[in-house]
C-alpha positions as CSV (number, residue, x, y, z in Angstrom):
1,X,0.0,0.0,0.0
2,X,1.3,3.2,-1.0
3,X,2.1,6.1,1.5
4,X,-0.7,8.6,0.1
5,X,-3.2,5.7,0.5
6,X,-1.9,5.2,4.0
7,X,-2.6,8.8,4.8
8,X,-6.0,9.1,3.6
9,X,-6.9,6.4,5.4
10,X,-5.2,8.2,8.5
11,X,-7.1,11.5,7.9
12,X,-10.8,9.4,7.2
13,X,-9.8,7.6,10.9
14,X,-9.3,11.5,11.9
15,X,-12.3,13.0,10.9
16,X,-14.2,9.7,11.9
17,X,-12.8,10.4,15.2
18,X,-13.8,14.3,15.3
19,X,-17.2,13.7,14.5
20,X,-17.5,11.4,17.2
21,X,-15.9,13.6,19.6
22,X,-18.1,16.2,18.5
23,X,-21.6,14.0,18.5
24,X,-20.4,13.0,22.6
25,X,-19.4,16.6,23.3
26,X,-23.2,18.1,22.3
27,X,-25.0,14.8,23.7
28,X,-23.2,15.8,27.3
29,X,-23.9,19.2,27.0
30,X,-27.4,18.8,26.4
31,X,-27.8,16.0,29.2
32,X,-26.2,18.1,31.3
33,X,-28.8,21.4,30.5
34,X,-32.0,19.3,30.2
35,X,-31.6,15.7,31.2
36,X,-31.2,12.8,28.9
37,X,-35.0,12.9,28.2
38,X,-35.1,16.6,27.7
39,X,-33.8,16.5,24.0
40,X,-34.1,14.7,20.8
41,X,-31.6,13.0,18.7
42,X,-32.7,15.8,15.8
43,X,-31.0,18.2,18.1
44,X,-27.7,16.4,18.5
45,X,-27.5,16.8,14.7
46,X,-28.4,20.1,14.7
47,X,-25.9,21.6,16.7
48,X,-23.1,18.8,16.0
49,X,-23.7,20.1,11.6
50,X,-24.7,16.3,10.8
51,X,-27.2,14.6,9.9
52,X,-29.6,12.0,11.3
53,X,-28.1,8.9,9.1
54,X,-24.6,10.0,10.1
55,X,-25.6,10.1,14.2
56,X,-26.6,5.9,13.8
57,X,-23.7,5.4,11.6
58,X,-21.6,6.1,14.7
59,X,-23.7,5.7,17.8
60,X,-26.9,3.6,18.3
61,X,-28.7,5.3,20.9
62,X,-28.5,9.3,22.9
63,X,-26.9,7.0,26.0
64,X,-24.4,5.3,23.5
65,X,-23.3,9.2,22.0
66,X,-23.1,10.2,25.9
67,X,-20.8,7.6,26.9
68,X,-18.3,8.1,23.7
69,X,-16.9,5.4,21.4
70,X,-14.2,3.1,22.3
71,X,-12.1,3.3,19.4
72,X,-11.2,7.2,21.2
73,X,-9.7,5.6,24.0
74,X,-6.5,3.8,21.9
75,X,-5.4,5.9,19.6
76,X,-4.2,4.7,16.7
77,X,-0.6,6.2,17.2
78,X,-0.8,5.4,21.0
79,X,-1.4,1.6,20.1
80,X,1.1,1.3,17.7
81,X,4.2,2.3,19.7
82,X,2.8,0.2,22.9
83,X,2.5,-2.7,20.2
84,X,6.1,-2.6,19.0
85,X,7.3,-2.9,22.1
86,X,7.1,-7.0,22.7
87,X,8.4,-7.3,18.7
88,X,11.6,-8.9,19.8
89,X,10.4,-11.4,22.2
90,X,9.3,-14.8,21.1
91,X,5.7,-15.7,20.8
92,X,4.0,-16.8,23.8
93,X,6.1,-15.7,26.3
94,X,5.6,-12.5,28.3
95,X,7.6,-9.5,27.2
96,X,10.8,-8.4,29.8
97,X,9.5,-4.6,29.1
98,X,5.9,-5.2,29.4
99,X,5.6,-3.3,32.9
100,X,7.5,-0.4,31.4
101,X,5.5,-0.5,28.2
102,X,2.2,-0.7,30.2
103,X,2.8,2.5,32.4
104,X,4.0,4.3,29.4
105,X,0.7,3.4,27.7
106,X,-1.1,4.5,31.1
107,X,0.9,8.0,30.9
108,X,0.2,8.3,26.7
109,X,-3.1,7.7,27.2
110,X,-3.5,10.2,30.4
111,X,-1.8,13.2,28.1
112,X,-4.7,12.8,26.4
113,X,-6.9,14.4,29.7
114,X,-5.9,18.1,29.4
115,X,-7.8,18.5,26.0
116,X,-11.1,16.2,27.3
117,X,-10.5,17.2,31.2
118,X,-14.1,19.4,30.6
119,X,-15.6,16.7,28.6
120,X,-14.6,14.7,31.8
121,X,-16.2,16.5,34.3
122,X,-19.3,17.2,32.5
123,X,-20.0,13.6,32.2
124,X,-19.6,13.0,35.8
125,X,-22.7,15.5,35.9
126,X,-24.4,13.9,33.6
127,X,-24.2,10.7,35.4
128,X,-25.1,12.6,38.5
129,X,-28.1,13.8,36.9
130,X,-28.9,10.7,35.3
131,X,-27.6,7.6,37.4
132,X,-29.2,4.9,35.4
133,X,-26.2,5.7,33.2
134,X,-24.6,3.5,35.3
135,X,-25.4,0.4,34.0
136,X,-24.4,1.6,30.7
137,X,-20.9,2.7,31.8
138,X,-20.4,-0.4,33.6
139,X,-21.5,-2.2,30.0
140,X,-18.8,0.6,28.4
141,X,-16.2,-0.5,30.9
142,X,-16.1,-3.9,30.7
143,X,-16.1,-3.7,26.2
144,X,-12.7,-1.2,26.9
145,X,-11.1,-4.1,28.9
146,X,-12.3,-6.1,26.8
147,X,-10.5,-4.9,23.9
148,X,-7.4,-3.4,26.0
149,X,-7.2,-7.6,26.2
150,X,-7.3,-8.2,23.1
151,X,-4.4,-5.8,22.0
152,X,-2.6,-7.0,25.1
153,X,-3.1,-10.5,24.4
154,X,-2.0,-9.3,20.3
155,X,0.9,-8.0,21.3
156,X,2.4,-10.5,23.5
157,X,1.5,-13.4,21.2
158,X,-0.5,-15.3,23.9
159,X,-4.3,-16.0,24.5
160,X,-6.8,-13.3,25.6
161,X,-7.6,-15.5,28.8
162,X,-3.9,-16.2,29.7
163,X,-3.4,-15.1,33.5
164,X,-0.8,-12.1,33.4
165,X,-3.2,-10.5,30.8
166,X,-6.0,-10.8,33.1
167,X,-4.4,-9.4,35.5
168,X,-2.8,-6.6,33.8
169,X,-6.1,-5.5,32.9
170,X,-7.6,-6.0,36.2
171,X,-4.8,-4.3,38.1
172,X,-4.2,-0.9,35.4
173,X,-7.9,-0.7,35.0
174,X,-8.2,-0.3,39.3
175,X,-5.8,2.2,39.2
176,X,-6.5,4.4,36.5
177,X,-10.0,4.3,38.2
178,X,-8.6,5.0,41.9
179,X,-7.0,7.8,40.1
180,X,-9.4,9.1,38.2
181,X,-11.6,9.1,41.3
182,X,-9.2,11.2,43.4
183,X,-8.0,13.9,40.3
184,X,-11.2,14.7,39.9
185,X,-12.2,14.8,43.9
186,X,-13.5,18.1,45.0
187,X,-10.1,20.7,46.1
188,X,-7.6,18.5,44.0
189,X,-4.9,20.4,42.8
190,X,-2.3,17.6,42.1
191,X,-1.2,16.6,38.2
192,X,-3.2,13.4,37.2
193,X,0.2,12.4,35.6
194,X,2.1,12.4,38.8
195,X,-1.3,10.9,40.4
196,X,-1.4,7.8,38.0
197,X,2.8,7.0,38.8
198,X,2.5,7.3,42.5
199,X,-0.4,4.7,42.8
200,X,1.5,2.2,40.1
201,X,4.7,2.6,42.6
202,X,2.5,1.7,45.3
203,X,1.2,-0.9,43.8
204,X,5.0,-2.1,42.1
205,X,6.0,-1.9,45.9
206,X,3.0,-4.1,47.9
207,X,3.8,-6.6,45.4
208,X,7.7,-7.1,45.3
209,X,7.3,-7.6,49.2
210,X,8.5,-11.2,49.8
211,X,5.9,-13.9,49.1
212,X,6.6,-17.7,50.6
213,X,3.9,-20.1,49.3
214,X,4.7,-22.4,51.8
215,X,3.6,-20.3,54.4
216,X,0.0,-20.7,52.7
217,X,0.6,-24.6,52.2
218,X,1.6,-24.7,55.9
219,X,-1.6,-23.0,57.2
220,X,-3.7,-24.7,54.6
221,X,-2.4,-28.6,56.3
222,X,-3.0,-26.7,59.6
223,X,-6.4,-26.1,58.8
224,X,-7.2,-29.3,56.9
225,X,-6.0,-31.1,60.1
226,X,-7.6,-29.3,62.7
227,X,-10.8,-29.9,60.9
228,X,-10.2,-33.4,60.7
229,X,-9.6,-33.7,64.3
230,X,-11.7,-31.5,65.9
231,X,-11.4,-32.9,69.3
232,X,-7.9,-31.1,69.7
233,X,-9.0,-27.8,69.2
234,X,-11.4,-28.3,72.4
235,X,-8.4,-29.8,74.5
């Protein structure tokens, strides 16, 4: 494929993407003013300069246009560096940089906050006003893992179910949220940025403590016994 084919499929991704910004920025705005039930999908398109056809080409619903696509959070250019990064190490075993390629990711990703900080905070008003958005975040949530698996799972060469991907996703997803949670806290003045790497080396800390399994396998034959014999825990 030749390099001006390359970029006008780069610039359609682009304005794909700024449409969609724009159709979530209006449907926030107008939740926030009226309530989710307080406006039609006609005026989404009115303000956002599309039309009705082009609205359901990128969202199904007002709640799906709320809650934003999940395409916008990887970046195309974002992906691709995190991507490169296991290149040299052989399929199906877990990349030596992965850790240092996941918080980068994490820190790529969060540069992105200063130019949707507002968009942030409205839609934490919008939920306010309209909590049974709740379920659909939680639906929204759980598809971005999803996919963050997939591309984890791509780039490492192993399955989407294997355990250190799981728990990658389990683990960066708690603390972007524990994050989130406190940058946008009422009075915060801290840097999300600075936020987001104090709460990984927290977490990089609790779990290089020392770890014995067979303090667990001792306890567990402790257990099992006294159990067994449960005349010797009356004596």
């Amino acid at each position: 494929m030749g390099n001006s084919a390359i970029n006008a499929g780069g610039l359609r991704e682009r304005k794909r993407a700024a449409t969609r910004a724009t159709i979530t920025a209006v449907a926030r705005s107008l939740t926030a003013e009226r309530g989710l039930s307080g406006y039609t999908v006609e005026e989404v398109c009115e303000r956002a300069g599309i039309s009705r056809r082009t609205f359901f080409n990128y969202f199904p619903a007002k709640e799906d246009a709320i809650l934003g696509h999940v395409d916008d959070d990887f970046p195309e250019e974002v992906v691709a560096r995190f991507m490169a990064g296991g290149a040299d190490s052989p399929p199906g075993e877990i990349s030596a940089s992965l850790l240092s390629d996941l918080v980068r990711l994490s820190l790529d990703l969060s540069e992105r906050m200063s130019g949707s900080e507002e968009e942030t905070r409205q839609l934490i008003g919008v939920i306010k006003k309209e909590p049974q958005l709740m379920l659909r975040i939680i639906g929204a949530t759980e598809e971005r893992e999803a996919e963050f698996a997939r591309l984890l799972a791509a780039r490492e060469g192993v399955a989407a179910d294997h355990p250190v991907v799981r728990m990658a996703v389990v683990l960066l997803g708690n603390v972007a949220r524990k994050t989130s949670a406190d940058y946008f806290s009422e009075g915060n003045t801290r840097p999300y940025k600075d936020m987001l790497l104090d709460n990984i080396t927290a977490a990089r800390t609790l779990f290089s403590l020392p770890f014995t399994m067979s303090h667990f396998d001792t306890v567990h034959s402790d257990t099992v016994q006294s159990k067994s014999n449960p005349s010797e825990g009356a004596q």
